[in-house]
C-alpha atoms as one frame of an Amber mdcrd trajectory, in Angstrom:
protein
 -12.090  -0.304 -53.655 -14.744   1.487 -51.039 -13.756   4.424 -49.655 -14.113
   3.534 -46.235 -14.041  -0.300 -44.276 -16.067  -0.103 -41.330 -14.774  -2.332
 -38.581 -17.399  -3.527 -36.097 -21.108  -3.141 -35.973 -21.874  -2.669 -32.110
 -23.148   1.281 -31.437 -19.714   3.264 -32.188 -20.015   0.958 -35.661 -23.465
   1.365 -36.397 -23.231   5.328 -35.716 -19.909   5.848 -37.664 -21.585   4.354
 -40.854 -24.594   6.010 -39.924 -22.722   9.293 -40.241 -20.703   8.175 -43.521
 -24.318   7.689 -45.338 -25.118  11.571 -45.176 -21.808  11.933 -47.999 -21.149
  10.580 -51.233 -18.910   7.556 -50.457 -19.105   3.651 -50.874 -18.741   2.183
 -47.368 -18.637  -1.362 -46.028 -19.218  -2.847 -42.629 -17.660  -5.550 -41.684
 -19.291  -7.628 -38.587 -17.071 -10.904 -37.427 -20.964 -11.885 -35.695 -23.620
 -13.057 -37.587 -26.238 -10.113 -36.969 -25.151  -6.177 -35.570 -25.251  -5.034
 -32.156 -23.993  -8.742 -30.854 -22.103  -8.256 -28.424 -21.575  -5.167 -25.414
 -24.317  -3.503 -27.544 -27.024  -5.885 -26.610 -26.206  -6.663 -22.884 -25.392
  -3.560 -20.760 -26.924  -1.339 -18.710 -29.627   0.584 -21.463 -28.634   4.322
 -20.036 -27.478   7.342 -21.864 -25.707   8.945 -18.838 -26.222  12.624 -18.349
 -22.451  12.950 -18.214 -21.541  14.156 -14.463 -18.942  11.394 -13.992 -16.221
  12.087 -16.650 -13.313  14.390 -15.795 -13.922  18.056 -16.915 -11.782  18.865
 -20.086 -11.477  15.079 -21.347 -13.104  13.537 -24.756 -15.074  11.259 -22.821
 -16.822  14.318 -20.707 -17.436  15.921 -23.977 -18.668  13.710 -25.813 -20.807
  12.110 -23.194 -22.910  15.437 -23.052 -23.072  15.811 -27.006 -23.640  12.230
 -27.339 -27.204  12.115 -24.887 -28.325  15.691 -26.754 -28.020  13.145 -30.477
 -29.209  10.433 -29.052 -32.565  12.234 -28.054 -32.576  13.870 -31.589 -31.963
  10.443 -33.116 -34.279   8.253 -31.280 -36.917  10.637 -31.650 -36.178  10.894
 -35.908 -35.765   6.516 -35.718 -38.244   5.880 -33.913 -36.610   3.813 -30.981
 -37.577   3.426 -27.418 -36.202   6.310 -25.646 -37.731   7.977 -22.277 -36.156
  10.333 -20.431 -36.545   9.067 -16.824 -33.435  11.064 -14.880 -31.381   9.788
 -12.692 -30.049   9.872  -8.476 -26.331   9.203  -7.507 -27.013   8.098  -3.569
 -24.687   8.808  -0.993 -25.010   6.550   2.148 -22.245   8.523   4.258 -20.163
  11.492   4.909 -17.782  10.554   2.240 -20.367   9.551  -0.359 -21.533  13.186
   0.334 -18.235  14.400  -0.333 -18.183  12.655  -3.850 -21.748  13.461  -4.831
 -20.918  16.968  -4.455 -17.767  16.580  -6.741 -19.676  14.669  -9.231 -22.117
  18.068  -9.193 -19.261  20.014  -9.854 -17.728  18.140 -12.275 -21.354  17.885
 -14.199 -21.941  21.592 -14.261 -17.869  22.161 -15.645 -19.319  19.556 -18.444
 -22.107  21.457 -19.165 -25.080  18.927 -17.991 -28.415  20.317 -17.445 -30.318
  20.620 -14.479 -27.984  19.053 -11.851 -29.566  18.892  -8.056 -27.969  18.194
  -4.860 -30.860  16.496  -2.442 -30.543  16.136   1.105 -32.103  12.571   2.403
 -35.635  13.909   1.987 -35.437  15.707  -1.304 -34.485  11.889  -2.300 -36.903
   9.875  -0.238 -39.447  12.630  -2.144 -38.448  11.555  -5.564 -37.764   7.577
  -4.866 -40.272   6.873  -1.527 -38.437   3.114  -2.158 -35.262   4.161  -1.456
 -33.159   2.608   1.968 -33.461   4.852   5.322 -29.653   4.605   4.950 -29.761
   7.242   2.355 -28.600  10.491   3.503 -28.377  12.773   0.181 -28.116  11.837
  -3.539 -27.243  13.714  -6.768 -30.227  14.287  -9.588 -29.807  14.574 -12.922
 -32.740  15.038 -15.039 -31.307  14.609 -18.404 -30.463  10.797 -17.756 -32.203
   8.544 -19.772 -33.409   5.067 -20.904 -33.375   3.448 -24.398 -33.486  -0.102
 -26.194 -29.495  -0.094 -26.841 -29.651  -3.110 -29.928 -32.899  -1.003 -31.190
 -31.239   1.966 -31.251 -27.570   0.096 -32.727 -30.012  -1.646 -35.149 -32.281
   1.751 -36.452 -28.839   3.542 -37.446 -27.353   0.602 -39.578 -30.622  -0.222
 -41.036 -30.743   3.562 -41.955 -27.116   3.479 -42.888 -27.756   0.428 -45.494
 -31.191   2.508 -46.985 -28.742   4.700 -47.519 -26.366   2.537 -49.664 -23.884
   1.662 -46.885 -22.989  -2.014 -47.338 -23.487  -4.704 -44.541 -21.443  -7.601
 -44.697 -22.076 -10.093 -40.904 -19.881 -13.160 -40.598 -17.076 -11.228 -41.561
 -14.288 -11.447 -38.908 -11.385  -9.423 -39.932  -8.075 -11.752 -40.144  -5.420
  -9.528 -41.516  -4.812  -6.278 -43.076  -1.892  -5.006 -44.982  -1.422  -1.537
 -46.967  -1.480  -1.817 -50.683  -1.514   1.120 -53.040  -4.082   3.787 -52.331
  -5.119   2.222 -49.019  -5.528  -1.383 -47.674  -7.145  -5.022 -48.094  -8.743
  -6.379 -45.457  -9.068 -10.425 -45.483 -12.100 -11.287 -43.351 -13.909 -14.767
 -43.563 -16.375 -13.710 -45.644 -13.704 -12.535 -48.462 -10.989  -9.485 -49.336
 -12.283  -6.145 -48.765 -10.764  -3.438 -50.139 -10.793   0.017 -48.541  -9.210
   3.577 -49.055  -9.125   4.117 -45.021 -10.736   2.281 -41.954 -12.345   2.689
 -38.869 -11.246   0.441 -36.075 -14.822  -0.062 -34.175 -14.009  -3.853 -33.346
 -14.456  -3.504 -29.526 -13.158  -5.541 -27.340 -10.811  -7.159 -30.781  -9.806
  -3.491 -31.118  -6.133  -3.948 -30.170  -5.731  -6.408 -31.640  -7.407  -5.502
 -34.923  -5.099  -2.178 -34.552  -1.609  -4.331 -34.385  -2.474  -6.043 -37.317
  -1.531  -2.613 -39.655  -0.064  -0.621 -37.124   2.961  -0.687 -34.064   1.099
  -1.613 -30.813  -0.326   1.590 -29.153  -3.066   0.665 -26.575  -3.995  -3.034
 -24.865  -7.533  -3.806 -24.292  -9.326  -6.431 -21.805 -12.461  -7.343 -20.617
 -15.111  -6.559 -17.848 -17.715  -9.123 -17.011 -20.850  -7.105 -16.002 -23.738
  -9.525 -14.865 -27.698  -8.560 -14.169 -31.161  -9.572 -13.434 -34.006  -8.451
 -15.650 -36.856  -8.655 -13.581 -40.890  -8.838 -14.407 -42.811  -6.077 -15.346
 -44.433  -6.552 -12.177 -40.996  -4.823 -10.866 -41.196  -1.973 -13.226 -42.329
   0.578 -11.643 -40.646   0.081  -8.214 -38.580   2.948  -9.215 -39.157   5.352
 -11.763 -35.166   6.707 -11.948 -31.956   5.421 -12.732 -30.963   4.583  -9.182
 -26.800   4.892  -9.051 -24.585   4.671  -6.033 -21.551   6.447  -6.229 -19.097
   5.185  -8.759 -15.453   3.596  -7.898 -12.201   2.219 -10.091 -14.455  -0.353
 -11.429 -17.404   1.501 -13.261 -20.910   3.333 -12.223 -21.318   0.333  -9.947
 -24.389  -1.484  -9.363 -28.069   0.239 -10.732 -31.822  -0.139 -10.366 -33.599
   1.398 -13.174 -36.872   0.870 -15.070 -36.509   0.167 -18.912 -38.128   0.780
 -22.134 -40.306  -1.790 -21.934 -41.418  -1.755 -18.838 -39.178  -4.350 -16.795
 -36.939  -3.682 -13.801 -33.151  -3.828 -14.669 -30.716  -4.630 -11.650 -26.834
  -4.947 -12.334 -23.480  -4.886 -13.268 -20.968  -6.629 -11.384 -17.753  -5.995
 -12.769 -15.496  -8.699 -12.508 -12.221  -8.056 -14.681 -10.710 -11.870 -15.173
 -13.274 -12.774 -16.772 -12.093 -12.919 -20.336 -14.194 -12.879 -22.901 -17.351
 -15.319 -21.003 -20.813 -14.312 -20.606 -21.581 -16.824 -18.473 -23.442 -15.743
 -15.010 -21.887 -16.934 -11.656 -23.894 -17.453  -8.448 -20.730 -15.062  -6.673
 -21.847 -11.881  -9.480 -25.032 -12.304  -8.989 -24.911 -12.670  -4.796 -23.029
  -9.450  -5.334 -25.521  -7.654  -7.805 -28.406  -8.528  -5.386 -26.895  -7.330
  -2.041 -25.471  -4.278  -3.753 -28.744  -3.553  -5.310 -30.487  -4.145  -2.233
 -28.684  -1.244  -0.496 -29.999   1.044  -2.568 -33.783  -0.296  -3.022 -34.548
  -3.274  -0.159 -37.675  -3.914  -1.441 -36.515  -4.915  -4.873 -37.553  -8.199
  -5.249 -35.156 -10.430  -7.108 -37.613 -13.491  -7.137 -39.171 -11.684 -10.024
 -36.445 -12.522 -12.490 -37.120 -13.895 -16.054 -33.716 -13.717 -16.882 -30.058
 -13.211 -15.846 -27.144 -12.193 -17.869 -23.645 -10.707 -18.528 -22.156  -8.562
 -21.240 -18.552  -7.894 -21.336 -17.280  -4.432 -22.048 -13.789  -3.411 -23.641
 -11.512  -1.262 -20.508  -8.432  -0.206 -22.182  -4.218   1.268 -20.365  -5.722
   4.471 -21.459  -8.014   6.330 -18.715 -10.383   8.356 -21.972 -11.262   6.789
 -24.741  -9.012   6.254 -27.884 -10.248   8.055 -31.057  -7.020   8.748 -32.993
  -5.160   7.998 -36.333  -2.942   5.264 -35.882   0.828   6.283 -36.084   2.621
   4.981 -39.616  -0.815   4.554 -41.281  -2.664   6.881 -42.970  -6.547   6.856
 -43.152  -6.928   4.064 -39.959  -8.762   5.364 -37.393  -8.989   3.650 -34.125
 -12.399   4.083 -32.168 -10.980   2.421 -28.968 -11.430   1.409 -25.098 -15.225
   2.763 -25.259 -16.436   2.146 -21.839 -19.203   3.497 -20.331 -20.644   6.062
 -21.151 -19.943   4.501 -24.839 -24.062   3.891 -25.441 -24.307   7.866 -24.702
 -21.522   9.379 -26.539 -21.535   6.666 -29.777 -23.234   9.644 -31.793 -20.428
  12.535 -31.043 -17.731   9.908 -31.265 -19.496   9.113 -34.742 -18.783  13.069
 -35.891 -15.260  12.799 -34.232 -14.540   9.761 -36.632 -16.191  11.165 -39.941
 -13.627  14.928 -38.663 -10.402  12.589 -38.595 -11.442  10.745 -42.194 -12.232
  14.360 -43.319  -8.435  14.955 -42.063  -6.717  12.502 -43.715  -8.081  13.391
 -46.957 -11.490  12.085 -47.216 -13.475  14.379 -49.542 -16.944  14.848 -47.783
 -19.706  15.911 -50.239 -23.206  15.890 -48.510 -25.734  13.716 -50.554 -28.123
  15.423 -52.563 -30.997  12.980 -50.826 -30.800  11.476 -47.304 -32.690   9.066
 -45.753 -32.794  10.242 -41.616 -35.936   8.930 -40.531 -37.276   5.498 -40.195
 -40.681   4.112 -39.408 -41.010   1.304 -36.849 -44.469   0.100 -36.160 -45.520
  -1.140 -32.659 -49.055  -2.586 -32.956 -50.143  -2.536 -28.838 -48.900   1.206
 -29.137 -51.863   2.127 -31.440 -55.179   3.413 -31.022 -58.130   0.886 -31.602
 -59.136   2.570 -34.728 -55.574   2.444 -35.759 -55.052  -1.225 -35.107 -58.756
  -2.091 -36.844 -57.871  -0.440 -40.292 -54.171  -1.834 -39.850 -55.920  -5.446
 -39.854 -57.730  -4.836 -42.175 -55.056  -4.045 -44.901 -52.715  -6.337 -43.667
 -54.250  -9.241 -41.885 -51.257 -10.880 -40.199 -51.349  -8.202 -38.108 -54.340
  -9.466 -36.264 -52.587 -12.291 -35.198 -51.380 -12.147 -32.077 -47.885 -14.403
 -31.604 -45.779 -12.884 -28.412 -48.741 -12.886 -26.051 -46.640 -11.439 -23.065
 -45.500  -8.675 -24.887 -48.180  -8.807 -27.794 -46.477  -8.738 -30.621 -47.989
  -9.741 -34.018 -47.294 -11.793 -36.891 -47.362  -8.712 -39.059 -44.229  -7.451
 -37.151 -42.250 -10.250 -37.152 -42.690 -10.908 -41.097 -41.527  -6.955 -40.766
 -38.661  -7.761 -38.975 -37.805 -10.928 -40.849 -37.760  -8.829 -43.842 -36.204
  -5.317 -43.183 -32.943  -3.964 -44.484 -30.617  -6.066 -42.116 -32.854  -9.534
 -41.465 -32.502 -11.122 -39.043 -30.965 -15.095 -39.246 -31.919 -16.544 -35.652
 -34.409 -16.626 -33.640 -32.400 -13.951 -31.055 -32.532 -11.947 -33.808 -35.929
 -11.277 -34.624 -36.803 -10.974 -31.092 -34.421  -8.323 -30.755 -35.831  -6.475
 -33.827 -39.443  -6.521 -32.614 -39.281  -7.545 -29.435 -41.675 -11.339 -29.408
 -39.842 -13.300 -26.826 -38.676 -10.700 -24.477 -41.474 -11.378 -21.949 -42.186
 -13.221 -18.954 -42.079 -16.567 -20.320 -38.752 -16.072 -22.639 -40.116 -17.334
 -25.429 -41.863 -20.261 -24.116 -45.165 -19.630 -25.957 -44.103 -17.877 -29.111
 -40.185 -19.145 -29.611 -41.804 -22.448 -31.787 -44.066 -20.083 -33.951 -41.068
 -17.545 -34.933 -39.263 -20.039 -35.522 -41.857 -21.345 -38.084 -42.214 -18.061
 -39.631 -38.283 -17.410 -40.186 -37.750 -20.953 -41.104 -40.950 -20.138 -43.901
 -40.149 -16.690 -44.704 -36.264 -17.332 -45.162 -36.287 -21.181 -46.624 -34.699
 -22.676 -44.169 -34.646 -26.235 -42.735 -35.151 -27.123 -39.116 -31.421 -28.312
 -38.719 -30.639 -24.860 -40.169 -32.942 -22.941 -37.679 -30.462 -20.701 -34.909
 -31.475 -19.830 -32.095 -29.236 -16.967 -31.994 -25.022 -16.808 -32.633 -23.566
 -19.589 -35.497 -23.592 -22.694 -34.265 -26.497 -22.240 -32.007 -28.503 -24.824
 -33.739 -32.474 -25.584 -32.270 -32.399 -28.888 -33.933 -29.472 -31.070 -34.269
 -29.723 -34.699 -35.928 -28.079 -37.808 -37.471 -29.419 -39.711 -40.262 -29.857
 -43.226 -39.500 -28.202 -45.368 -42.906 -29.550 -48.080 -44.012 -28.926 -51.133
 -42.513 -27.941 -49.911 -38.977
């Protein structure tokens, strides 16, 4: 029996067990997808949110602010993408003015740094781009950018070198209390656990009914974007909000990590659980973004997509011990900011185990640094002697974003591999680029299909069933 069952492996997951490996405990994740980060991790917005929108004297305000101050110390320790860029809340009228001004007041109440109210020409000074129709915005400097599945995938890795347990393709099915805690039955086999966290996500509720009276619903919210070319990427160089409404932040233009132009989300809420991208969203997405930048050009786009995100009856999030059962705690409804506060929410978690009865004894050794080499980032020198020890590195497979063979063997073999072709592009980035894949998808596939023994009807391309090669044998005869 572990001492704690991890439930979910998106950020809140991979940050909770993060946080469990600094103590002396056995603790299991269990992932119902067949690599972390799967699901609203890997397709949202890539912001950690200053933290001027949430409601003074509410978890999600507090931990919002806490949460970007650890995610700067962590992505800095991890070594994931992370650039502090800022941010402008635009206000197109009198009563966006009105609203910007409460969102300043609210931001100072929760303690964010360096809050700015611009008239139309402090903005135009900081974002030349923006439309004429601008008449004031709110700045926030602390705002940032950051590679979300990077930065979900650096804290289980570091997690698991620090004796955490990862168990993908493990859905959980059922859980019922036994004596000294509970077993979980998940596809992948019985876990059993002395407490739990409840990080499933948008399966939250329902993972929380299945031990516990019903105490929260949860549903879903389509978001759908454009990732544009890095042509794009420097049409801004700030997280370009308009003021936010009932459904979310509304609709951004930002810059990311690497360089592309990120335009989106939607929010449609009857949706359900699809990712699929309408021509309506994405009508929507451009106009609204449009208002805000008019020069964005949308022709640029190498890809569109959605990501879903889990809204629950409750206006904060839910970060509680569930009534009638001791040791579950439910890490609930984590909307945006989510990506920003996932750290603090993390230390909230670890304080309610710690609560129940969870004895906490600091390990004697902890692993809270990782090393994640990016070979176009080096000098020349660097990259020379790098070849030179290790020659696959001189081999250039992801020409758009030049990434080497030596980092996808890296990737294909580092404490949580990778098992699709998704997957090792979202370790190390080879198929993110302009063509998608086009060049380099065949030659990662022939790596993982060497490196891991796999045949080509085995080869995914990224979730189960997402085969590259499907086939029938002809019998004999026929």
């Amino acid at each position: 029996m572990v001492d704690v069952a991890v439930i979910g492996c998106g950020i809140v997951g991979a940050a909770t067990a993060y946080e469990l490996s600094r103590y002396d405990l056995s603790v299991t994740v269990l992932e119902a997808a067949n690599d972390v980060a799967d699901g609203t991790t890997k397709a949202n917005s890539a912001i950690l949110h200053a933290g001027y929108d949430p409601h003074p004297g509410t978890r999600m305000a507090a931990l919002n602010v806490e949460g970007a101050r650890l995610a700067k110390e962590l992505c800095a320790k991890l070594q994931v993408s992370y650039k502090q860029i800022g941010s402008l809340v635009l206000a197109f009228d009198e009563e966006d003015l009105v609203l910007v001004r409460e969102l300043y007041h609210r931001g100072a109440t929760n303690g964010v740094p360096g809050l700015q109210l611009l008239d139309a020409a402090g903005a135009h000074m900081l974002e030349p781009g923006l439309s004429d129709a601008v008449v004031g915005a709110l700045y926030a400097p602390s705002a940032a950018i950051v590679n979300p599945w990077e930065y979900a995938l650096a804290l289980a890795e570091t997690a698991v070198r620090n004796g955490v347990q990862m168990r993908c393709r493990s859905e959980v099915t059922a859980i019922r209390k036994i004596e000294g805690g509970y077993e979980l039955q998940t596809a992948s086999g019985p876990c059993r656990a002395r407490r739990i966290v409840n990080a499933a996500g948008i399966r939250a509720a329902a993972v929380h009914d299945m031990i516990a009276p019903h105490a929260f619903s949860i549903h879903c919210a389509r978001g759908e974007y454009y990732l544009l070319d890095k042509g794009e990427g420097s049409r801004v160089g700030h997280v370009i909000f308009q003021c936010p409404n009932r459904d979310g932040k509304g609709v951004l233009v930002a810059p990311t990590v690497h360089g592309n132009l990120i335009v989106g989300p939607n929010a449609d809420e009857n949706s359900g659980e699809s990712v699929a991208n309408t021509a309506s969203g994405l009508a929507y997405v451009a106009k609204m973004a449009h208002k805000s930048v008019p020069t964005v050009d949308l022709r640029a786009s190498i890809r569109n997509f959605a990501g879903v995100r889990a809204l629950s009856d409750q206006e904060d999030f839910i970060i509680q011990e569930a009534k009638s059962a001791p040791g579950f705690i439910d890490l609930a409804g984590i909307k945006s900011p989510g990506l920003t506060a996932a750290p603090a929410i993390a230390r909230e978690a670890v304080a309610l185990l710690e609560q129940s009865g969870l004895a906490l004894k600091p390990k004697a050794y902890f692993i809270d640094t990782r090393e994640h080499l990016c070979f176009k980032d080096l000098s020349a020198q660097e990259k020379q002697e790098l070849i030179e020890r290790e020659p696959a590195y001189g081999r250039v497979i992801c020409r758009c974003e030049t990434i080497t063979e030596g980092e996808i063997l890296a990737a294909i073999h580092s404490s949580i591999p990778p098992c699709s072709i998704d997957g090792v592009k979202r370790r190390c980035n080879a198929g993110m680029g302009r063509c998608q894949g086009g060049f380099c998808g065949p030659r990662v596939a022939a790596l993982l299909m060497r490196e891991q023994k796999l045949s080509p009807t085995q080869l995914l391309q990224d979730k189960d069933g997402s085969f590259v090669l499907t086939g029938q044998t002809k019998l004999e005869g026929n």
